[in-house]
C-alpha positions in Angstrom: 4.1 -65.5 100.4 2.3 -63.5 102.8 -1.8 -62.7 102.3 -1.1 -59.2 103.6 1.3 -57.3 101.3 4.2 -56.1 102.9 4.8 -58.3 105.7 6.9 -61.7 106.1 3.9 -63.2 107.9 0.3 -62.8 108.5 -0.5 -64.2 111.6 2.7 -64.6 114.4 0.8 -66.6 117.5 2.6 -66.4 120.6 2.3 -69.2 123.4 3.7 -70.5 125.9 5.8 -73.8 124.8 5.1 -75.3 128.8 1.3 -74.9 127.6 1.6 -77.2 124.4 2.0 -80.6 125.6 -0.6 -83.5 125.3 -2.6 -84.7 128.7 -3.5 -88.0 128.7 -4.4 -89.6 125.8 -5.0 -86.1 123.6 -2.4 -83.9 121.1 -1.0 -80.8 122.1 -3.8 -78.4 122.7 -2.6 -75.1 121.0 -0.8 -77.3 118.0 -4.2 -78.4 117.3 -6.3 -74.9 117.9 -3.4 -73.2 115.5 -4.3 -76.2 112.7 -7.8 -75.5 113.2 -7.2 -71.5 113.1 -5.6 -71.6 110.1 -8.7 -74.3 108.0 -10.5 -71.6 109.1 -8.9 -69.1 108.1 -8.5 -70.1 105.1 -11.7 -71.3 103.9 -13.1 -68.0 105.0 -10.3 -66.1 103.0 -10.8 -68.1 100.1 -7.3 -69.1 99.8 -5.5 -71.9 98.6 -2.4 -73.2 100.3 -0.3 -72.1 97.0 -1.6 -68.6 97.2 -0.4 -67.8 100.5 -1.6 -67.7 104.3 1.5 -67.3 106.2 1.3 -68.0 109.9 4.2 -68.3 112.4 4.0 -71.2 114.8 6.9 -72.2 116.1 5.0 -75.2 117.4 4.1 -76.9 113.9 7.9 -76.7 112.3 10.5 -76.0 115.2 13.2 -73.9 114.1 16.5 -75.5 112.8 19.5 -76.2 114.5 22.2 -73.2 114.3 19.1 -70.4 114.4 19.6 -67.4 116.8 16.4 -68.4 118.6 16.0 -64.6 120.3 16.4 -62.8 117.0 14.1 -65.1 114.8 11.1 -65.0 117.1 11.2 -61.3 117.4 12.0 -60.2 113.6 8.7 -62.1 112.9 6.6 -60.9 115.9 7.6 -57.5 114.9 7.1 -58.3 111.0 3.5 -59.9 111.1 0.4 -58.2 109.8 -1.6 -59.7 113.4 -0.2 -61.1 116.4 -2.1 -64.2 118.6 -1.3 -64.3 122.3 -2.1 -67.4 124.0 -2.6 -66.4 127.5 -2.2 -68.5 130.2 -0.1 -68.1 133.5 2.9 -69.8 131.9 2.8 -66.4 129.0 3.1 -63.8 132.0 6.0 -64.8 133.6 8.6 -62.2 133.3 11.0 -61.8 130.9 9.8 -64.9 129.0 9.9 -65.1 125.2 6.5 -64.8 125.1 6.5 -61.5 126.6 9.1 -60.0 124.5 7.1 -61.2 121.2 4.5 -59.2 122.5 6.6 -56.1 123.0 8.3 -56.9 119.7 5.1 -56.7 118.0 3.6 -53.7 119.8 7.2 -51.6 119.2 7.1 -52.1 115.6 3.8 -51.4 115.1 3.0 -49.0 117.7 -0.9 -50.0 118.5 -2.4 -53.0 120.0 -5.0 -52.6 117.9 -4.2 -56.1 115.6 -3.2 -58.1 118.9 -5.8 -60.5 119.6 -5.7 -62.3 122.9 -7.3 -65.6 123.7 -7.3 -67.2 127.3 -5.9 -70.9 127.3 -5.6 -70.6 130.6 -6.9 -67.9 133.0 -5.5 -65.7 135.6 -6.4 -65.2 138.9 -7.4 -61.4 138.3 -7.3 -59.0 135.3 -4.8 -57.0 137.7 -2.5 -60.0 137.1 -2.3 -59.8 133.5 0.7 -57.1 132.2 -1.1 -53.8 130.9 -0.6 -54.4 127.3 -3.1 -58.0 128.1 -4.8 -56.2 130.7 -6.4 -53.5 128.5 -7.3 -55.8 125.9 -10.6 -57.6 125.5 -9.3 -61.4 126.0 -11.7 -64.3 124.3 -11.9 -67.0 126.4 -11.3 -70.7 125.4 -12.6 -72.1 128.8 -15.3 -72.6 131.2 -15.7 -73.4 134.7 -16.5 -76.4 135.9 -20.2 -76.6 136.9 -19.5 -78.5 139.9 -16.0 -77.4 141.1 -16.2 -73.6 139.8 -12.9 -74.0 138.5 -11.8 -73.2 134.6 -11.4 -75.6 132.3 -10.2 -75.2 128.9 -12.6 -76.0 126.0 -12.8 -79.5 124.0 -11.1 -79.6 121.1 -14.3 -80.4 118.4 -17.2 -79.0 121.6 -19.5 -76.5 120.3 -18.3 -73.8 122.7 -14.8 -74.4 121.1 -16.0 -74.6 117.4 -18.0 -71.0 118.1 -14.9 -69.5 119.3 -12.9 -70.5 117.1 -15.0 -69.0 114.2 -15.4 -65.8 116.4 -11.9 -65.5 116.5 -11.4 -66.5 113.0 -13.6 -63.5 111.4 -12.4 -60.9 113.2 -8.6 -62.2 112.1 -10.3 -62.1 108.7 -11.6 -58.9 108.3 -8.0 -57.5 109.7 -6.5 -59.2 107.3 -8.9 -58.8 104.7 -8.7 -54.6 105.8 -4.8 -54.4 105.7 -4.7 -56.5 102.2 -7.3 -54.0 100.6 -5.3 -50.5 102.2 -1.5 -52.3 100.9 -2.9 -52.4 97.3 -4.3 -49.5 97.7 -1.2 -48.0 98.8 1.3 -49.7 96.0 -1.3 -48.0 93.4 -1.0 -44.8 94.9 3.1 -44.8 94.8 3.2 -46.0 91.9 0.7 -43.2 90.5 2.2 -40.2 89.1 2.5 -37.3 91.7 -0.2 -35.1 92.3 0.1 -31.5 91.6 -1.6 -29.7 94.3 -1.9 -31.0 98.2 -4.3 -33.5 98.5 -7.1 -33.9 101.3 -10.0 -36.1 101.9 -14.0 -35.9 101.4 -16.6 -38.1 101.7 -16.5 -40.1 105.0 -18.5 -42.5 103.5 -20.8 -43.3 106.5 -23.8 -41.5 106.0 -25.6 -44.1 107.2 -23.5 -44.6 110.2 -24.9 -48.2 111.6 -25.8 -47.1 115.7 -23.0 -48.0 118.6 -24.9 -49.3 122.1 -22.6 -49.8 124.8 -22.4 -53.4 126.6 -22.1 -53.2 130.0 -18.8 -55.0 131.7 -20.5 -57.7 133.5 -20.2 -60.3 136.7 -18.2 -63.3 135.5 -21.0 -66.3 135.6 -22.3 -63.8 132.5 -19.7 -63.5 130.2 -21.2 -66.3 127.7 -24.5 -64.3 127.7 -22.9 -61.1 126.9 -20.7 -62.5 124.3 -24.0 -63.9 122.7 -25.5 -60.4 122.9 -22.2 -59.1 121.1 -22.1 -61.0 118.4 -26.2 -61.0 117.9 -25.7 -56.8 117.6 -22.6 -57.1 115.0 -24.8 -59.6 112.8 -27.6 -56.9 112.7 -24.9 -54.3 112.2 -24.7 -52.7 115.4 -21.0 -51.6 117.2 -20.7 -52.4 120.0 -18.3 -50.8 122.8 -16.2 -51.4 124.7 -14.1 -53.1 122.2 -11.8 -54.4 125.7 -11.7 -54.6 129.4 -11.3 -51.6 131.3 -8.4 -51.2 134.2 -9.7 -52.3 137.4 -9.8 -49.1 140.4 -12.5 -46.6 140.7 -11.4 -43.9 139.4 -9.3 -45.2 136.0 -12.9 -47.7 135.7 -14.9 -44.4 135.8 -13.3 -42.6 133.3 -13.2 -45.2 131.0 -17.1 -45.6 131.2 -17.3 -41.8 130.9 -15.2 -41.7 127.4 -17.3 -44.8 125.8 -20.6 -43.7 127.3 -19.6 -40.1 125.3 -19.8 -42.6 121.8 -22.9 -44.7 122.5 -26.4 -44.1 121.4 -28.0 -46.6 124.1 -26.9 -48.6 126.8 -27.3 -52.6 127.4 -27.2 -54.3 130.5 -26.9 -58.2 132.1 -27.5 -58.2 135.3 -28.2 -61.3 137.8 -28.0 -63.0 141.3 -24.1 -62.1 141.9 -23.2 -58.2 142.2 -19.8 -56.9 140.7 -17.1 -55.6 142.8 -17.3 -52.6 144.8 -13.7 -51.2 145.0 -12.8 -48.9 147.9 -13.1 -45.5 145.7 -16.1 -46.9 144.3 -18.6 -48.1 147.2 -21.9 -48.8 144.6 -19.9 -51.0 142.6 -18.9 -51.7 139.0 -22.7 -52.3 137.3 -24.6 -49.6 139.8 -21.9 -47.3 138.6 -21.9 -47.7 134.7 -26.0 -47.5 134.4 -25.9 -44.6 136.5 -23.7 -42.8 134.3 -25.8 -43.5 131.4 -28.7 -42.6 133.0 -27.1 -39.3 133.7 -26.2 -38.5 130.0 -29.6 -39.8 129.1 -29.0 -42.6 127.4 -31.4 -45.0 126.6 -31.3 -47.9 129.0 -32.4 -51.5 128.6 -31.6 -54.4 131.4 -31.6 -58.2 131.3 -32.0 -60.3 134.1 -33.1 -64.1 133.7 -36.6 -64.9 134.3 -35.3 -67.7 137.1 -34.2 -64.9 139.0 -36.3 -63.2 141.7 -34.5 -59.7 143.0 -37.0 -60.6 146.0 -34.3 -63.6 146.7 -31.4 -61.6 146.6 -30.3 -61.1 150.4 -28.1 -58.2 149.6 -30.7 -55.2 149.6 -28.8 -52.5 147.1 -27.9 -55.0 144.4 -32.0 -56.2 144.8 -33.0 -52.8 144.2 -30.7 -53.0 141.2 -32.2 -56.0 139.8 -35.6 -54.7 140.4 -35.4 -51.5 138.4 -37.5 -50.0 136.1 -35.6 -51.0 133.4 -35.3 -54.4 133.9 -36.5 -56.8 131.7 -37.3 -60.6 132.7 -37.2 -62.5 129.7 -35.6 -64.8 127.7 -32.1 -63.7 126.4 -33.5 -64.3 122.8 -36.2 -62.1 123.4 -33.9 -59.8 124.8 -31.7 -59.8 122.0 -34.4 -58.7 119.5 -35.8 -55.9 121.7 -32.3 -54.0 121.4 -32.5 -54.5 117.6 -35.9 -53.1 117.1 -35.2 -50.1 119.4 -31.9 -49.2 118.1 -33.3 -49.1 115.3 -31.7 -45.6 113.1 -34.2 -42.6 113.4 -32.6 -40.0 111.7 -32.5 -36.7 113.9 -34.0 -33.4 112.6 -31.5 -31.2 110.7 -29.8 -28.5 112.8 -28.5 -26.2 110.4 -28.6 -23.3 112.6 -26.6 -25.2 115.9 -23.2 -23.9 116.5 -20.2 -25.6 114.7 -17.4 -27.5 116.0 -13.9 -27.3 114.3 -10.7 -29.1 115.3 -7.4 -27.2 114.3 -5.0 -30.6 114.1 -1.4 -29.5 114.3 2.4 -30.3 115.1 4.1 -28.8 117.6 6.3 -27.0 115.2 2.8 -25.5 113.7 0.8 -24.8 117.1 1.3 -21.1 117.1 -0.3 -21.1 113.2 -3.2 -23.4 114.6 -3.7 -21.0 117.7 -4.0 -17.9 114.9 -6.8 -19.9 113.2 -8.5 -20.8 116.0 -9.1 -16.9 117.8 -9.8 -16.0 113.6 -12.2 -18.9 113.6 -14.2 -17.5 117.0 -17.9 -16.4 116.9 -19.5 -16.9 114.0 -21.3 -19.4 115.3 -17.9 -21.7 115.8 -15.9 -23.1 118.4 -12.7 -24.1 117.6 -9.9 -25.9 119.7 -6.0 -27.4 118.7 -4.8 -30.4 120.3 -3.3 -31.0 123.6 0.7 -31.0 123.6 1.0 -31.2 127.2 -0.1 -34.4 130.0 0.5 -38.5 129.4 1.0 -40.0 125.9 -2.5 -41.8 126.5 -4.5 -38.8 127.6 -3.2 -36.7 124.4 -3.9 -39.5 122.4 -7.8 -39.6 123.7 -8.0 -36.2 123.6 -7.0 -36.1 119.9 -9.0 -39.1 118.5 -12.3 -37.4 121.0 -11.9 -34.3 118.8 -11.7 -35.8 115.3 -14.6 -37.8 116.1 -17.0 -35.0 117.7 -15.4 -32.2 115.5 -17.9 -30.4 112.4 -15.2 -29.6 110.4 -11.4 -31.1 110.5 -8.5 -28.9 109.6 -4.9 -30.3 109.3 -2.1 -27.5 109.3 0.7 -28.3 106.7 3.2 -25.8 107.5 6.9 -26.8 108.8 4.9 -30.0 109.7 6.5 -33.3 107.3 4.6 -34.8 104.7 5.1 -38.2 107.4 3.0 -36.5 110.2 0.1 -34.9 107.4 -0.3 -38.3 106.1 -0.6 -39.8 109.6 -3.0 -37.4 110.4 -5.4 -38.4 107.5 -5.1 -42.0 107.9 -5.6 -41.7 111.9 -9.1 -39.5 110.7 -9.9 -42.8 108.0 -9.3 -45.1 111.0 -11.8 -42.7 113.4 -14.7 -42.2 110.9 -16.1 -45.2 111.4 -16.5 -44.1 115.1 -18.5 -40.8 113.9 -22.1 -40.7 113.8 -22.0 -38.5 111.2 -19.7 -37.5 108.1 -17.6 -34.2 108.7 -19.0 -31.2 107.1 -15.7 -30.5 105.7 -12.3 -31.4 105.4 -9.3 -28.9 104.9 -5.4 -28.5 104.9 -4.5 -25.3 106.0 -1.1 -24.6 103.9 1.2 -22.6 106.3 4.5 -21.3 105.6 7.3 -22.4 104.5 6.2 -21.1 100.5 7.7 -24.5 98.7 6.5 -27.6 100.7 6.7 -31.4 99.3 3.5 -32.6 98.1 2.2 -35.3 100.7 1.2 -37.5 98.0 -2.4 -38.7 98.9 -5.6 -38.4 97.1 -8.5 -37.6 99.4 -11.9 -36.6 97.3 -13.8 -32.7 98.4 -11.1 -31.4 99.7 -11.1 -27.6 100.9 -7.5 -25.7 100.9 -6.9 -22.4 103.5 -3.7 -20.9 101.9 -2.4 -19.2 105.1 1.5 -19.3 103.4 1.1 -15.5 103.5 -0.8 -15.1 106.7 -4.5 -15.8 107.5 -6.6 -15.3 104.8 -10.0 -14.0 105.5 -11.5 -14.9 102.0 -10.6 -18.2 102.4 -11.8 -18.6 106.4 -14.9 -17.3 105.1 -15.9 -19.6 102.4 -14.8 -22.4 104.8 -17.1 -21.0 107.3 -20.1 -20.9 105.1 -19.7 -24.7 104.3 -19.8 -25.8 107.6 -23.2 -24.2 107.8 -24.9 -25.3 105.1 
């Protein structure tokens, strides 16, 4: 039985089979990581071996003779709650299983969100690794060498692999944990008696919205120390973005930084001896170029550079100036860890009750020209209002949607010729996103557009504001949803 409700397993780790042998004297190295992944696991779940922790390994137990092999590995890639790629150059080769398990998993699921990668083994470049690894934020389980500067995969039992292992073992836990609560919560709700009017949602719940500081992409010999810094912030309750690795290029780099730099409320820095790449369309380089975008927006700005390091040192004169900026601060990393604390600390801002509002008018294609009504009706007043793109790349609609729930006032979701499937989409995609706002929405509404007779969408969401527009816009109703935005 699976921990997660609804899925045949729990965790489905992919590797590559050429990567599990024993050197030497040793076991098999990802044999023994997935034992240890799974003590973990289930220590920190609090589950007992007769409740149920399922994960797929083909590793441990082989499959029996007579099994399609193609057809068993991807029905449980693309039937597990989280999916474990063990990366390594032996994964990326072409059509290898490996590869499809990913794209198994990522098809059926449609995010990448619950793929966690780890590095066994690294690649040359991030440009090597396919795009669905490429974007994702890979944890590695090696070091180089100090001597020979070449990577070496962690000790089985090392502290650097115990740490890693626990990293990696909470964040599969609160997945899992996350995806067990929302399935009961979901059988509860079928199995409730049908509501009688169209639900919505309320409260975002986040009033006291923990602070988001972004973490500078940094030179590789300071990966460990920024990993520190990560985990130090998420302890004290901090986000911290990016949540992966951007695409290398100037231009795809720089827009990245501009969308995360939008979320943050301060930006943190590591900075030492080595400067990061300077890519042709990109001459000041990868860490000149991210704090000068947030000085630009005004962000708050705080720098680490070891206290070993003299800028005066540094042959190279424009990464010097760099490290010798104002602010730059030469301490000790622990020192530095607790300065971001104390100065992220939440100051609420003054209440702006009188600044214009911003509402989002979320629709389906089949209800754009509805949305586009509401939006010239909702004009002036103090309100802007915008509908979604429907035109450009999947991935830039996608941004620009999830960008608008997030910075909008007030959310409005048109139900009119839309399906109950995309409504309900809708509102779990804004439960996903609130965590991402830094404060609640100042309401929540479904506008109910013609056809008359509609199925009811079947979810409860608490305050929720209705704008019946089955007979055409109705001013008494724009107007009382107008004066709760502003209160």
């Amino acid at each position: 039985m699976a921990y997660v409700p609804g899925y045949s397993c729990d965790v489905f780790v992919s590797f590559a089979h050429l990567d599990d042998v024993a050197i030497g004297s040793g076991s098999p190295w990802i044999s023994a990581f997935v034992g240890d992944l799974k003590k973990v696991l289930r220590m920190r779940l609090g589950v007992r071996e007769e409740e149920g922790l399922r994960i797929y390994f083909t590793g441990h137990s082989g499959l029996e003779a007579g099994v399609d092999l193609d057809a068993t590995l991807m029905a449980n890639a693309a039937s597990s709650a989280a999916f474990i790629a063990v990366t390594s150059p032996a994964y990326v080769v072409g059509d290898s299983y490996t590869m499809r398990e990913l794209h198994a998993f990522l098809h059926a699921m449609g995010e990448d969100a619950r793929v966690f990668a780890i590095e066994y083994s690294p690649l040359d470049s991030n440009d090597d690794y396919p795009l669905p690894l490429r974007r994702l934020k890979r944890m590695p389980f090696w070091l180089r060498h100090p001597e020979r500067g070449i990577p070496v995969t962690l000790a089985q039992g090392s502290d650097s692999y115990l740490q890693c292992l626990i990293d990696l073992a909470e964040q599969i836990r609160r997945q899992l944990k996350a995806m067990r609560a929302a399935g009961r919560a979901q059988d509860a709700e079928d199995a409730a008696p049908p509501a009688v009017s169209v639900p919505a949602s309320g409260k975002s719940g986040n009033g006291g919205a923990k602070r988001t500081i972004y973490l500078a992409q940094v030179t590789d010999d300071l990966d460990a120390d920024r990993e520190q810094v990560r985990r130090y912030m998420e302890q004290y309750g901090i986000s911290v973005i990016p949540e992966g690795l951007y695409p290398q290029g100037g231009a795809d780099f720089a827009a990245c930084v501009e969308r995360d730099l939008a979320r943050a409320d301060a930006f943190v820095q590591l900075v030492g001896r080595t400067h990061a790449k300077r890519p042709p369309d990109l001459t000041q380089g990868y860490d000149r170029m991210q704090v000068e975008r947030a000085a630009a927006r005004g962000l708050p700005i705080m720098q680490w550079l070891r206290p070993d390091v003299d800028p005066a040192t540094v042959t190279d004169a424009e990464h010097a100036k760099l490290l010798s900026g104002e602010y730059v601060m030469r301490v000790g990393l622990e020192s530095f860890k607790a300065e971001i604390v104390r100065r992220t600390e939440r100051k609420e801002p003054p209440p702006q009750d009188s600044a214009e509002r911003f509402v989002f008018i979320n629709a389906d294609g089949s209800d754009i020209e509805l949305a586009d009504t509401l939006r010239r009706e909702l004009a002036g007043s103090n309100v802007s209002a915008a509908i979604p793109l429907l035109q450009g790349s999947s991935e830039d609609v996608r941004l620009d949607l999830e960008e608008n729930i997030v910075d909008c006032d007030a959310l409005v979701m048109v139900y009119g010729a839309a399906t109950p499937v995309w409504v309900r989409g809708q509102l779990r995609l804004y439960s996903k996103l609130k965590h991402r706002r830094k404060q609640p929405v100042k309401a929540l509404a479904i506008c109910l557009g013609p056809p008359e007779t509609k199925p009811d969408i079947g979810m409860d969401f608490t305050e929720l504001k209705q704008i019946d527009c089955r007979g055409g816009v109705a001013a008494d109703s724009l107007k009382q949803f107008l004066a709760g935005i502003h209160q």
